[in-house]
C-alpha positions as a LaTeX table, in Angstrom:
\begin{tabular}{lrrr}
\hline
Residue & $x$ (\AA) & $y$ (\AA) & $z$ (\AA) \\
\hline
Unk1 & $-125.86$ & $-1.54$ & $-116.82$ \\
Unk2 & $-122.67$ & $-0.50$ & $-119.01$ \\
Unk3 & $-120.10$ & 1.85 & $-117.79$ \\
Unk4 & $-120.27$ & 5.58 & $-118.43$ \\
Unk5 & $-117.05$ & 7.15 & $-119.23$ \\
Unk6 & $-116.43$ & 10.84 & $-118.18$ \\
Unk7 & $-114.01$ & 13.14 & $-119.46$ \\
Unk8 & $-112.61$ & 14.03 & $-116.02$ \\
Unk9 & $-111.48$ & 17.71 & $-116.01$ \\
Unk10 & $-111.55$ & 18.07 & $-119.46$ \\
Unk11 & $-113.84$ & 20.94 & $-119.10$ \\
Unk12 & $-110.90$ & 22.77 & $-117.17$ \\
Unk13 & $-109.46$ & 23.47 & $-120.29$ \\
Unk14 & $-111.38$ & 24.52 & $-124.02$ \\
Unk15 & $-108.90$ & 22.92 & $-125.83$ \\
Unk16 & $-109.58$ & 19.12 & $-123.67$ \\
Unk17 & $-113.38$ & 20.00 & $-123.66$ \\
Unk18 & $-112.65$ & 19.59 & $-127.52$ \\
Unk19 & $-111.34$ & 17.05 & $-127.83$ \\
Unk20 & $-113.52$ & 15.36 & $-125.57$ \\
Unk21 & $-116.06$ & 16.42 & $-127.55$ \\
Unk22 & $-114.57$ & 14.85 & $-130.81$ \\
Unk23 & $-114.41$ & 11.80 & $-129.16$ \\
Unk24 & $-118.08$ & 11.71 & $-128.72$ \\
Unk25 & $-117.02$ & 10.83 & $-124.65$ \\
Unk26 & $-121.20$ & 11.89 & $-123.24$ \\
Unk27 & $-120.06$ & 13.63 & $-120.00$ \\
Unk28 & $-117.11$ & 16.23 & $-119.19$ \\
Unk29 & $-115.89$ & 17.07 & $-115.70$ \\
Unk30 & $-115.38$ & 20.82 & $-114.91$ \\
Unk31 & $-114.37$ & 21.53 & $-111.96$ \\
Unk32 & $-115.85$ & 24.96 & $-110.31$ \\
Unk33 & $-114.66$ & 27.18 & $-107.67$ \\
Unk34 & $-115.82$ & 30.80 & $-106.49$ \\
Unk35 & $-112.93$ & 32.90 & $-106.28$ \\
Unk36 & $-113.42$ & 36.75 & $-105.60$ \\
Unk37 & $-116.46$ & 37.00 & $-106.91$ \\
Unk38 & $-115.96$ & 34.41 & $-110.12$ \\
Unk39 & $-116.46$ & 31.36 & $-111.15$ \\
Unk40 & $-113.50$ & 30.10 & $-112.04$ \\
Unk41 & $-113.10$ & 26.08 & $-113.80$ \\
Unk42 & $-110.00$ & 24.79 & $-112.68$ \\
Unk43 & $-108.45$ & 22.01 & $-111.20$ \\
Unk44 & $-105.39$ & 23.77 & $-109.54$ \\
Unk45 & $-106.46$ & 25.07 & $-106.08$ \\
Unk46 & $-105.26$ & 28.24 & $-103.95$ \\
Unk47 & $-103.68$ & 28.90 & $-101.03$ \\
Unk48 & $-106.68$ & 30.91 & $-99.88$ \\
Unk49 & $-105.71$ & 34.73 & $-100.41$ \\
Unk50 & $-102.20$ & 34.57 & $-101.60$ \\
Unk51 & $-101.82$ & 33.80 & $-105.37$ \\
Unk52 & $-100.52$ & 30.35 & $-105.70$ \\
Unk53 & $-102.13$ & 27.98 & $-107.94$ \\
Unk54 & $-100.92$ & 24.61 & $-107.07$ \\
Unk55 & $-101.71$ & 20.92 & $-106.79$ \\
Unk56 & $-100.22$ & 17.50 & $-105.66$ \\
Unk57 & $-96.30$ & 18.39 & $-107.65$ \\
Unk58 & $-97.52$ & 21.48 & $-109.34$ \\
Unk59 & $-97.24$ & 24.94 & $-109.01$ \\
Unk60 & $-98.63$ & 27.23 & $-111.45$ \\
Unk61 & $-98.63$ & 30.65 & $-112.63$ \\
Unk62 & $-101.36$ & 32.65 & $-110.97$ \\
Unk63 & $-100.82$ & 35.99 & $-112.94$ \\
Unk64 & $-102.45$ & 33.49 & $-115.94$ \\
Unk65 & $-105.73$ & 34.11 & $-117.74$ \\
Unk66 & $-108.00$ & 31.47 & $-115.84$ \\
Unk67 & $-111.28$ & 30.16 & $-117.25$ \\
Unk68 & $-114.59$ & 31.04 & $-116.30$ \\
Unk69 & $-118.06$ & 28.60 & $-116.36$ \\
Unk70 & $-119.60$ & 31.19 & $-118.63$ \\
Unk71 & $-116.63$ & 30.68 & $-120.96$ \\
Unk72 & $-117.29$ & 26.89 & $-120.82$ \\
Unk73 & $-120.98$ & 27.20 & $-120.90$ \\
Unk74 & $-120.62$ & 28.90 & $-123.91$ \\
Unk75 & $-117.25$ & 27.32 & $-125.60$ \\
Unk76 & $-119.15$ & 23.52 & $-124.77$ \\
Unk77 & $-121.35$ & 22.17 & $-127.69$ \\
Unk78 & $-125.10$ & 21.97 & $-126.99$ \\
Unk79 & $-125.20$ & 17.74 & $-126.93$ \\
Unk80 & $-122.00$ & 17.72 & $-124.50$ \\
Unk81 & $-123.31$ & 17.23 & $-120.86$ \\
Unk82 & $-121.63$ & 19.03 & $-118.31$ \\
Unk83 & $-120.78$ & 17.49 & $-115.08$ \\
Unk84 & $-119.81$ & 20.77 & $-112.99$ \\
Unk85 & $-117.85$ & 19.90 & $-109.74$ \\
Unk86 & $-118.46$ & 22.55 & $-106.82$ \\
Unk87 & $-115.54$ & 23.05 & $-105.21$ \\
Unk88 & $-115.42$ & 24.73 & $-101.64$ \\
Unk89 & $-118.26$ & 25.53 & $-98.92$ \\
Unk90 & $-119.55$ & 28.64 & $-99.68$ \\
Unk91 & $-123.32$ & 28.51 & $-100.52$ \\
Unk92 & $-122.74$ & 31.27 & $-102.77$ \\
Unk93 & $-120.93$ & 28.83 & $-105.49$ \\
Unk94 & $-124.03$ & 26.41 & $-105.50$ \\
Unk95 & $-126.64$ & 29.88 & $-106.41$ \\
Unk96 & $-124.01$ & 31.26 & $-108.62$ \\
Unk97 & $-123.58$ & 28.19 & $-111.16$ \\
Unk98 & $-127.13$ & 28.31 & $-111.04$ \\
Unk99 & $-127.60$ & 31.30 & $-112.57$ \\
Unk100 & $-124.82$ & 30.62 & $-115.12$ \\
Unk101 & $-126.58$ & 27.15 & $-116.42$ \\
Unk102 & $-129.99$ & 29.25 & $-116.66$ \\
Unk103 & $-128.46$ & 32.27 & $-118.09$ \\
Unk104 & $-126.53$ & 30.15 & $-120.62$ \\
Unk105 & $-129.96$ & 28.20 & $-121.87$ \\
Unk106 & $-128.52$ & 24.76 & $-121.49$ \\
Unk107 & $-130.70$ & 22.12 & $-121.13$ \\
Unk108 & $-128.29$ & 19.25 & $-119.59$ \\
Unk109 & $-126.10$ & 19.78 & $-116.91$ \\
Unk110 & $-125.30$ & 17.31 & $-113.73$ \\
Unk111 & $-123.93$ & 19.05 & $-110.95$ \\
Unk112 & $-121.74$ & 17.20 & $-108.41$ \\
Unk113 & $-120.15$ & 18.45 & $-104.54$ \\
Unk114 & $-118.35$ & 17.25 & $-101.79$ \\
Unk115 & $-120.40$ & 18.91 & $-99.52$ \\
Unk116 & $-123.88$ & 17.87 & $-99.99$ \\
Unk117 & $-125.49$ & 21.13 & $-99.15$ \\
Unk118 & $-124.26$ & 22.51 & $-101.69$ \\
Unk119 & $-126.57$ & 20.03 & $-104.31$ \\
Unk120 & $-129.54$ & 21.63 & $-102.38$ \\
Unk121 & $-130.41$ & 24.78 & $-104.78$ \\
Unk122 & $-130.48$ & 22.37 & $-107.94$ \\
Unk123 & $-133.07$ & 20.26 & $-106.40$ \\
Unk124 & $-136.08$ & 19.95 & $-109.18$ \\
Unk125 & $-134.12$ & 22.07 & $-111.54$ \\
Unk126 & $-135.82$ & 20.96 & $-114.99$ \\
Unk127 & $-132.07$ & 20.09 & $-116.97$ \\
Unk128 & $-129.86$ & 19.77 & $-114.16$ \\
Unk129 & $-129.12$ & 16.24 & $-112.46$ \\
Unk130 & $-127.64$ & 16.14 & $-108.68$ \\
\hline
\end{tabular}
């Protein structure tokens, strides 16, 4: 068995997922989180309803634009694999990035969570790993 290297959260960003992508690396790490409605691909998380972005010894601005998965769906070349990281509880992230892989025709995508119950909805998905 040899190693697979993964371009962790390189699909937070276009400009990583390119690069990525130049390097020929064969999965990218996105990772996803329903926010108001949106699926939004970032790594920086919120303090629930007050707009902070923020991580370990970073605080961002929140008034930035922030990516969404149909943005990366479509922005990521057809060979690059996806490896889309649900973030959160809600049951409503799992259905949504569901729809967005099927609505955006790709045909490889490996979906990862925390919480397991989330991986439920992708179960026997033709094109998407759990």
């Amino acid at each position: 068995m040899s190693p697979l290297p993964i371009a962790h959260r390189a699909g937070n960003d276009l400009r990583l997922l390119d690069r990525a992508e130049t390097l020929g690396l064969p999965l990218v790490e996105a990772d996803v989180h329903l926010f108001h409605g949106r699926l939004e691909v970032r790594h920086l998380k919120t303090f629930g309803p007050i707009p902070v972005l923020w991580d370990r010894w970073k605080l961002a601005n929140p008034f930035r634009p922030r990516l969404l998965l149909s943005e990366l769906l479509a922005g990521a070349a057809p060979q690059t694999e996806l490896l889309l990281d649900l973030k959160g509880r809600d049951a409503g992230v799992a259905q949504a990035v569901l729809e967005a892989i099927r609505a955006s025709g790709r045909t490889a995508t490996s979906v990862s969570a925390r919480t397991w119950s989330l991986l439920e909805p992708f179960r026997g998905v033709a094109g998407v790993r759990s």
